[in-house]
N, C-alpha and C positions, 0 to 999 in steps of 0.2 A: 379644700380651698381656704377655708378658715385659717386652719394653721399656717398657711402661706404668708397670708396675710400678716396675723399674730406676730409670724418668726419677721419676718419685713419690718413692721411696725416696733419690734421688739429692739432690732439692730439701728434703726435707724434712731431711737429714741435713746441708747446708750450711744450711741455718736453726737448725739445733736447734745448730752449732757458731758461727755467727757469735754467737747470743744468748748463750752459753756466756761467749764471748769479753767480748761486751759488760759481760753483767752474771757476775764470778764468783759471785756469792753467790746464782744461783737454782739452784732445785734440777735437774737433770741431766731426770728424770722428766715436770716440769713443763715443763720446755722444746721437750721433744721433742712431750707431748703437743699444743704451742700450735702448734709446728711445721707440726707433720703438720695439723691444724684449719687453717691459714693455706691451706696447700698445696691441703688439701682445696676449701676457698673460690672458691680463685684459681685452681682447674681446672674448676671449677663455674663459675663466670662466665664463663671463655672458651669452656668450650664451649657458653655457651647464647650468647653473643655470637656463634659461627658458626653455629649453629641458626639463629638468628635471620636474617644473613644469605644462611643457603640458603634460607631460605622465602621470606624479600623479593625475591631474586632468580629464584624458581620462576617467575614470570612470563612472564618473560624465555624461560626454557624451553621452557615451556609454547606462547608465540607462535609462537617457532622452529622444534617438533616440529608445530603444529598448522597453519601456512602450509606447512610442508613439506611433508606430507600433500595439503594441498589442489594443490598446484602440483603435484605424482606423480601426483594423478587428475584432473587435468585435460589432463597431456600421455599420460595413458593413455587418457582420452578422444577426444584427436584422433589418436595412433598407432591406436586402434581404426576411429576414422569413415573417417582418411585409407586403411586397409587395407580396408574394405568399400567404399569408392569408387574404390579402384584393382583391387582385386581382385575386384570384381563385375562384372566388363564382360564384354560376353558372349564369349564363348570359343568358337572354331571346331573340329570335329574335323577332323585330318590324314590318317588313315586311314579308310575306311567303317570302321562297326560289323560285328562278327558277325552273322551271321542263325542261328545254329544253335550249340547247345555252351555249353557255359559261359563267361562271360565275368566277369573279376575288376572287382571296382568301383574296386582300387585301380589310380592311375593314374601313370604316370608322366611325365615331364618331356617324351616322345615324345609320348605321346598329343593332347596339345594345344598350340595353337600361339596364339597371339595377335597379332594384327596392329596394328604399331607406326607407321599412319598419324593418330594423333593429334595 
C-alpha cells in the first residue's frame, strides 16, 4: 500500500514541478491540486482498462478450469471402471478357511492368490 502511495505521490510531484517549470506565474497550490486530479484520472483509467481486460479474458479461464474438470472425471471414471474390472475377477483362496475360532476379515497379500492365465 506504501508503494501506491509513494508511486502517486511521486507522479504527481514531477507534474506539479514540470507545470511549475512551464508556466512560472501559476500559483504553486493550483498546480499541485490539477496534478494530483490528473494523476488521479490517469490511475483511474488504467486500472479500469485492466478490469476490463480481466473480465474479457475470464473466459478463457473459465474454459480452461471447466474442460479441466471434465477431463479429471473422466479419467477418474475409467481408473475407477478399469479397477472394478481388473479387480473383480474372481479370486481363489490359497489356504482352506478356519472351521472353528475367530477369523480376521482383514486379509493379507498371502491370503489370496490370483491366477495369471489371462
Amino acid at each position: 500500500m506504501a508503494t501506491i502511495v509513494c508511486a502517486f505521490y511521486e507522479a504527481s510531484t514531477a507534474l506539479h514541478r514540470a507545470a511549475i517549470r512551464a508556466r512560472s506565474d501559476v500559483d504553486a497550490k493550483t498546480a499541485w491540486m490539477g496534478a494530483c486530479g490528473l494523476v488521479g484520472v490517469a490511475v483511474t483509467i488504467a486500472v479500469w482498462l485492466l478490469f476490463t481486460i480481466v473480465v474479457a479474458s475470464s473466459f478463457i479461464i473459465h474454459a480452461v478450469l471447466y474442460y479441466a474438470a471434465v477431463i479429471v472425471g473422466f479419467v477418474g471414471l475409467g481408473l475407477g471402471a478399469a479397477g472394478a474390472l481388473y479387480f473383480g475377477n474372481d479370486m481363489q483362496a490359497s489356504r482352506p478357511a478356519e472351521t472353528s475360532g475367530y477369523r480376521s476379515t482383514i486379509t493379507s497379500s498371502h491370503d489370496y492368490t490370483r491366477s495369471h492365465n489371462e
